[in-house]
C-alpha positions as CSV (number, residue, x, y, z in Angstrom):
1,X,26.8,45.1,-210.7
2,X,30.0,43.3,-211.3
3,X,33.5,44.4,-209.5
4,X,36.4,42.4,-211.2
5,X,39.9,42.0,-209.7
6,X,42.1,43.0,-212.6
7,X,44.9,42.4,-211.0
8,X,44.5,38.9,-210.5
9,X,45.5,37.6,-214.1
10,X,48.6,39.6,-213.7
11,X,50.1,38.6,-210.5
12,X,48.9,34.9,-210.8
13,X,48.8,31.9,-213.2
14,X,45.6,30.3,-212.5
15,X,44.4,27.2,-213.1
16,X,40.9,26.1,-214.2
17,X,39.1,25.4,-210.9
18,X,36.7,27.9,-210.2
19,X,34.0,28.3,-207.6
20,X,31.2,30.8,-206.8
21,X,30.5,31.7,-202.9
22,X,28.5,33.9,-200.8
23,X,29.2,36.0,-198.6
24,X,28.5,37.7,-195.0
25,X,28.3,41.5,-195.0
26,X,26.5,43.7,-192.9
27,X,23.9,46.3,-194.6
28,X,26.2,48.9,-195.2
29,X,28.8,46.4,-197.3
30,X,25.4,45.0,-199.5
31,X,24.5,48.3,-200.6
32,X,28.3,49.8,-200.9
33,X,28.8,46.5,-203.2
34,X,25.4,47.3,-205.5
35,X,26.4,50.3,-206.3
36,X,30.1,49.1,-207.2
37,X,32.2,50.7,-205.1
38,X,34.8,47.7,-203.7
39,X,38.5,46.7,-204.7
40,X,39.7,43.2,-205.0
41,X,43.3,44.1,-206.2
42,X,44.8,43.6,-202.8
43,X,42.5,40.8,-201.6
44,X,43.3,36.6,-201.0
45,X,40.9,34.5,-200.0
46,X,42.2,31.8,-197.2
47,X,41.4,28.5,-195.6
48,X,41.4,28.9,-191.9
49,X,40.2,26.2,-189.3
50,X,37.7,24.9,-192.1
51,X,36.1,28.1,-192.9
52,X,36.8,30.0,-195.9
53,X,38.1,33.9,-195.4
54,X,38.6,37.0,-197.9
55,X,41.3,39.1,-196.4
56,X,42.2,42.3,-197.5
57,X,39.1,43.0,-199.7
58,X,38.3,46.7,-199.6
59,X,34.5,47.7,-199.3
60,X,34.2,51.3,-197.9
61,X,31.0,51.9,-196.4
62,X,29.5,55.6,-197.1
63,X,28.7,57.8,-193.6
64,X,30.2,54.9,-191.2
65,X,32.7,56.2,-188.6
66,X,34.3,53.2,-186.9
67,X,34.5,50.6,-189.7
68,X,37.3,48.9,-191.1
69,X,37.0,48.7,-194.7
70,X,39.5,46.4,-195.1
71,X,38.2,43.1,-192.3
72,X,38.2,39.8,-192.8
73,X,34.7,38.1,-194.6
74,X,33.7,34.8,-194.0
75,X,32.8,32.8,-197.2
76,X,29.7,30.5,-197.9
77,X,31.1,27.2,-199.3
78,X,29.8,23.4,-198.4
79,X,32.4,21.6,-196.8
80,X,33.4,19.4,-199.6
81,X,34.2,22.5,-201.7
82,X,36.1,23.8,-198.8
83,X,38.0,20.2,-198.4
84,X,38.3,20.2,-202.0
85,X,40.1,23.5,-201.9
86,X,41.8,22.8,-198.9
87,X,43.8,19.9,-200.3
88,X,44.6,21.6,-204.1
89,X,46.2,24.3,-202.2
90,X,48.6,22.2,-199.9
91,X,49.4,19.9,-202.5
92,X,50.6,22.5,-205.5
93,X,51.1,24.8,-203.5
94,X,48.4,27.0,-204.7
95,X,46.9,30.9,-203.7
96,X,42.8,31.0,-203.6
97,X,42.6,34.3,-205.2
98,X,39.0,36.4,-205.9
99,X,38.3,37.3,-209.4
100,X,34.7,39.2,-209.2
101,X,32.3,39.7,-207.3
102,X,28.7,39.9,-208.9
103,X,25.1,39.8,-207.6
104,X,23.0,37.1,-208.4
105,X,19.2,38.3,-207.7
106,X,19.3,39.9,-204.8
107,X,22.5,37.9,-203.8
108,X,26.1,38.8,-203.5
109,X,28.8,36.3,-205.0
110,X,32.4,35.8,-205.0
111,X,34.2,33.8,-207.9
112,X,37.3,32.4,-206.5
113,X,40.1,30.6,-208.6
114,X,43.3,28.5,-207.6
115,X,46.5,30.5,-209.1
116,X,50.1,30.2,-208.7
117,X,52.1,33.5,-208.1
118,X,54.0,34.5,-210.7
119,X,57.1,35.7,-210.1
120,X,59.2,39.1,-211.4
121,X,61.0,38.1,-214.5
122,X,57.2,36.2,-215.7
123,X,55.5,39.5,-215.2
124,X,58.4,41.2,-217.2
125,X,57.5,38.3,-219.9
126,X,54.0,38.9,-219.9
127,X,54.1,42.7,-220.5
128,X,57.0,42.4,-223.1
129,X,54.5,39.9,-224.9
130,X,51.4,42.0,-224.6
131,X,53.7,45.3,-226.1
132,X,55.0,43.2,-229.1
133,X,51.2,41.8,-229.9
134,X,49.8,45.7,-229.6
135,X,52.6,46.5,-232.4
136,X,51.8,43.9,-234.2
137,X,48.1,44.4,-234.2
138,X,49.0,48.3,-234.8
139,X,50.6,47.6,-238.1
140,X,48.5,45.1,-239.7
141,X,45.2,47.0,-238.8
């Protein structure tokens, strides 16, 4: 099982620090997540009073009436990641933002990369770039 953020490459420039975490879910996320059905599109991860959050991330849970698909998750990092993180994102001003979530035996993991939003008119760039390449490609092949 592997859910990817597709999203993320779009709306961010990231940079090459990368880092896998756990997570805490109840039963009802685990299985939900095994059998694929989450969204990281929307989702940020955060650094809040030394712990390590994903906000926004949407797991819906099959046959569960009052849950809120879209709460807060704490992350599993060791502290030095976390302080590591902690300081790259105050210093460049940087966004912890999800890329995947996989499972890793019977685990559940979270890759997480530093990005910088990208603004409007670079999002404009990008697309106008990937359109020209597709013609490109289109005409020599």
């Amino acid at each position: 099982m592997k859910v990817f953020n597709k999203r993320a490459r779009f709306d961010y420039k990231l940079e090459e620090d990368r880092f896998d975490s756990g997570l805490v879910l109840s039963g009802g996320e685990a299985k939900a997540l095994r059998m694929g059905h989450a969204d990281l599109s929307q989702s940020v991860a955060r650094v809040l009073n030394g712990e390590v959050w994903l906000i926004n991330a949407n797991i819906p849970v099959v046959g569960a009436k009052d849950y809120n698909s879209t709460r807060s998750r704490k992350l599993l990092l060791h502290k030095a990641e976390i302080l590591s993180i902690a300081t790259k994102m105050k210093q460049r001003k940087l966004t912890l933002v999800p890329m995947s979530m996989y499972t890793k035996g019977r685990l559940i993991k979270l890759k997480l990369a530093l990005g910088k939003p990208k603004r409007k008119f670079e999002k404009r760039q990008a697309i106008k770039a990937k359109d020209i390449e597709r013609d490109v490609e289109r005409e020599l092949g």
